[in-house]
C-alpha angles and dihedrals in degrees: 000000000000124000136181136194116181123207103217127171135139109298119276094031098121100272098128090051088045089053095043093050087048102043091027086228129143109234128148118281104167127160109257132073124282096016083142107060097157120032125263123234137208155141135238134184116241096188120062094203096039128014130238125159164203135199125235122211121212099214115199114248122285119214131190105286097030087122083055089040108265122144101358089341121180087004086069092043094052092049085051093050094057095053121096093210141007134229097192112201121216119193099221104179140078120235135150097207087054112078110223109200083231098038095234123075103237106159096186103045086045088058084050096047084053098047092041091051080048096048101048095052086051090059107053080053088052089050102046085051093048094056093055083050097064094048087060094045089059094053088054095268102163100185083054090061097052086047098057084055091064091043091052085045092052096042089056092049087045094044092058098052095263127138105221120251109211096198086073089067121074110245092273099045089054091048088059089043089051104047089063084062095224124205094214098048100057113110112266134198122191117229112196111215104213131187109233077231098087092204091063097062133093107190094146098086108039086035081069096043089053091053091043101050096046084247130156107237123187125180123213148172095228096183092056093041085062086048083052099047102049090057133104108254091258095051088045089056084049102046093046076059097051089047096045088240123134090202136353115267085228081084083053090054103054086034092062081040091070093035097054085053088058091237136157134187137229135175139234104194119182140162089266098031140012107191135170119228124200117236123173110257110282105029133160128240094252094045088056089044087055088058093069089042137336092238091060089060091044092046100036110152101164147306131250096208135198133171119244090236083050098054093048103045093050097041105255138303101337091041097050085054098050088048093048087235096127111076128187116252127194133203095284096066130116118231113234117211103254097036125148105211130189110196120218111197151152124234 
């Protein structure tokens, strides 16, 4: 399954440093806008036993008027549409050695530059939908018509300056939102860019927004995350000491990644290879069967299940019987996040 989460932002906001402490790449992150013109791919493991990953997408600098082609324009808009979340990043510190595109820090107007440029490319595609829907109207369509309704429903939330919520449509009515791949209407998580100098930084206002609008907002010394990063795995634990951190929040940050993706992990574990696979959040066992190959869900028999705290706790596989701690799962089960399945199928 791939997945991508971009990490988008006005140019100059600390993206390219994000992306390099997360992937541990060495792509450029200079101090002036658009250093990044084509976006910068990696990959990065999300399990420290067994790896699984995702990949994150360094996505070049918007700036107000992209969606009328301004900056990178409609090149910046095309790289986010084919993301499946955001991490959008928001430079939240003042600094004169650092260039801002609008020459003033201004966290919470820069959120609303990003959304608006968002929201008015959503709408020319809106617009364009919602004129082959008339066609069909007029030839008796009644799903276009039901259709119109949620455009018309959409174009009232964006024209306001709201990024659409889609928990607030029925199933069938976010199937049809999301078949038109909208900008606005990707999950989105806020990462907030601090300086490691307190008195730098402004959080209170977009701390608000975040709260307001339901939305996921993690703050982070970006600078120091890269330092981090780039450390072996001793000096990490020294430097964490020295900084009075348990971890780095760049943990935090691919970790909302995957949530925001809705995705969950299980293992395989053999005697050659043990492997995480990625599933969306309440599969079944034949869906995450399917993961591994498409013959495994037809033929899907049953699952020997562990959890992941069991197997490690009793040593693997033959631990984990003799403790009674594998149990045997159907068709009808529903995957954890963690669990260690053996698939029994025909084929």
């Amino acid at each position: 399954m791939g997945f991508k989460c971009g990490i988008l932002g006005l140019p100059n906001v600390g993206k390219s440093t994000l992306f390099n402490a997360i992937t541990k790449s060495s792509i450029p992150a200079e101090n002036f806008p658009f250093c990044t013109i084509e976006p910068n791919l990696g990959i990065v493991n999300s399990e420290k036993v067994i790896p699984t990953t995702m990949s994150f997408v360094d996505i070049a600098g918007l700036v107000k008027g992209a969606s009328k082609g301004e900056g990178l324009g409609n090149a910046f808009l095309s790289n986010i549409r084919e993301m499946n979340a955001l991490l959008h990043v928001i430079r939240c510190f003042d600094d004169e050695s650092v260039v801002h595109v609008d020459g003033a820090i201004n966290p919470l107007k820069d959120v609303e530059t990003i959304n608006l440029e968002l929201i008015f490319a959503d709408l020319e595609v809106l617009e364009k939908r919602e004129q082959k829907l008339e066609k069909l109207i007029r030839s008796g369509d009644g799903d276009a018509k039901k259709h119109k309704a949620i455009i018309q429903s959409l174009k009232m939330l964006m024209e306001n300056g709201n990024l659409p919520k889609l928990n607030n449509f029925d199933i069938e009515e976010i199937k049809f939102i999301e078949s038109m791949n909208l900008l606005s209407t990707k999950p989105m998580v806020l990462v907030a860019n601090l300086s490691d100098d307190d008195s730098k930084n402004s959080l209170d206002d977009i701390k608000a927004y975040a709260k307001s609008n339901g939305m996921n907002i993690i703050p982070a010394i970006i600078k120091v995350e890269h330092e981090l990063a780039a450390l072996e795995e001793e000096e990490q634990s020294e430097y964490l000491e020295l900084l009075g951190m348990d971890e780095p929040v760049l943990n935090k940050i691919i970790l909302a990644g995957y949530k925001l993706l809705n995705l969950e992990t299980f293992f395989t574990s053999g005697p050659k290879e043990s492997r995480a696979w990625t599933i969306c959040k309440n599969s079944l066992a034949p869906q995450a069967a399917g993961v591994i190959h498409t013959d495994f869900e037809r033929g899907f028999i049953k699952a020997e299940v562990i959890s992941y705290e069991d197997f490690i706790v009793c040593k693997g596989e033959s631990g984990a019987k003799r403790d009674g701690k594998l149990r045997l799962e159907g068709k009808d089960y529903l995957v954890m996040d963690g669990d260690v399945i053996h698939f029994k199928f025909n084929v």
